[in-house]
C-alpha positions in Angstrom: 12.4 59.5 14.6 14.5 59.6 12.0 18.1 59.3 14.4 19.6 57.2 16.4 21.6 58.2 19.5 25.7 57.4 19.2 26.7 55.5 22.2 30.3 56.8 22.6 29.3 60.4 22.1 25.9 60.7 23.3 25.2 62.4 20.4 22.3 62.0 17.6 23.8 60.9 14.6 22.0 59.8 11.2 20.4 56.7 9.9 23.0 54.2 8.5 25.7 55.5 11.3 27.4 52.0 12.6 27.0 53.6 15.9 23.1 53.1 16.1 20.8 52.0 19.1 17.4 51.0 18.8 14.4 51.6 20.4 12.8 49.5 22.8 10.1 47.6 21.2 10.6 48.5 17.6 9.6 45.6 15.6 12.2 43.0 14.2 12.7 43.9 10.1 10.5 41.2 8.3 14.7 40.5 6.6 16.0 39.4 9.9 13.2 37.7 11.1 13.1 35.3 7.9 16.9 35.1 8.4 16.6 33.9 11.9 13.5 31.4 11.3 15.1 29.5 8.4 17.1 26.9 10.6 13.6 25.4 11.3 13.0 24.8 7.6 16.3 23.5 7.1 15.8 21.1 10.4 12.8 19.8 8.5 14.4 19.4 5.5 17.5 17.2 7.0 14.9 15.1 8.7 13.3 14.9 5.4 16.2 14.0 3.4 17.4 11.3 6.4 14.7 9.8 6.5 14.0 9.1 2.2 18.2 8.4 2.2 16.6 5.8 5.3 13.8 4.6 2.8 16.7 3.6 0.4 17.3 0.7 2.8 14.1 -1.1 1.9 13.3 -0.2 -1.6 14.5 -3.2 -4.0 15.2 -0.8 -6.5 17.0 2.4 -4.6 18.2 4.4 -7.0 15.5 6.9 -7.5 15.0 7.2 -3.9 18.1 7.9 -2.8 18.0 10.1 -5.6 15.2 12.0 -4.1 17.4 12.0 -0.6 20.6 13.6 -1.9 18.9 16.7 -3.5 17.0 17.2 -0.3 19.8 17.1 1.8 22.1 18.9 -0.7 19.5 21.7 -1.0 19.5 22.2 3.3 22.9 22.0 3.0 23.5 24.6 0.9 21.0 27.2 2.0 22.6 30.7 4.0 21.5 29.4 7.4 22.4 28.0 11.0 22.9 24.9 9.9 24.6 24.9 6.7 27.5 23.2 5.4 28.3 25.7 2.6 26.3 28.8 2.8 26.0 29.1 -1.2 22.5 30.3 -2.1 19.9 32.5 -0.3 16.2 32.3 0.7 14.6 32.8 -2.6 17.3 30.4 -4.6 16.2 27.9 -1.8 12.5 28.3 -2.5 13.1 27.9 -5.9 15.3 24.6 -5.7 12.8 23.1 -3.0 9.8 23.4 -5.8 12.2 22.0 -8.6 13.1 19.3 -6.0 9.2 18.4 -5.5 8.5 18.6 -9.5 11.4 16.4 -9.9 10.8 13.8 -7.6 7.3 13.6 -8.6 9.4 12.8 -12.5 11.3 10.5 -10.9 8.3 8.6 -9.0 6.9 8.6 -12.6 10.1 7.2 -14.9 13.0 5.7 -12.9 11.0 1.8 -12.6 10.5 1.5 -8.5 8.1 -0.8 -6.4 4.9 0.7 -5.5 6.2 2.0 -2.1 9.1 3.4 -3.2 6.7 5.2 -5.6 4.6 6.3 -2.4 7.6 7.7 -0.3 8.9 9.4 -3.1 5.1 11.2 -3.8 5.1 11.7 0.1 8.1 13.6 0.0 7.8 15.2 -3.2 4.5 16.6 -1.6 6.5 17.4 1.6 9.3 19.3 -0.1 6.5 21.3 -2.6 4.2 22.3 0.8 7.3 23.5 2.9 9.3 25.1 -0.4 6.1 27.1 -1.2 4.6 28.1 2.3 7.8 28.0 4.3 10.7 29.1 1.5 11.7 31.9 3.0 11.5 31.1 6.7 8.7 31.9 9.0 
């Protein structure tokens, strides 16, 4: 179980060759799969982000809204993932800066003086971003 057969040869050959099949119906590595299920988390956070950076539009006071937008969309931007723009950090970093995004905007909701449903959005999403940074960091 322990080898893999070598295509060109037809040949076993060890674990770690570059030349390795696998077996029909082996299960997907928990790695890969969490690789390959993290562009739905970022699609959710650009929708996220789009539509507090569409918020902005109606709040009287915008700043801490759009605020809020820009590190959302930042942090899906920068995520290792289908749809990145930069492909600087990886799943856990992104976990990580998703809670800080939701304790921040939840500061931000607090401090930066807002109307009262510019202070609702930004709880809404703050909650958002904390429920799919904690259950959803790493993909599904």
């Amino acid at each position: 179980m322990g080898r893999a057969i070598n295509l060109f040869i037809g040949q076993s050959v060890p674990r770690g060759s570059p030349f390795m099949v696998r077996k029909k119906n082996t299960p997907t590595p928990a790695s890969a799969r969490t690789r390959r299920n993290l562009w739905v988390v970022q699609l959710i956070e650009y929708i996220l982000g789009l539509g507090t950076a569409a918020a902005t539009v109606n709040a009287a006071q915008p700043l801490g809204v759009a605020l809020v937008a820009i590190m959302i969309v930042s942090n899906a931007a920068v995520l290792t993932a289908p749809l990145s723009a930069f492909r600087i950090t990886n799943a856990r970093a992104h976990q990580l800066l998703g809670i800080a995004i939701a304790l921040v905007s939840v500061v931000i909701a607090v401090t930066i003086p807002m109307d009262v449903s510019s202070q609702l959005i930004v709880i809404a999403v703050a909650v958002a971003q904390g429920f799919l940074s904690v259950r959803f960091g790493n993909g599904f």
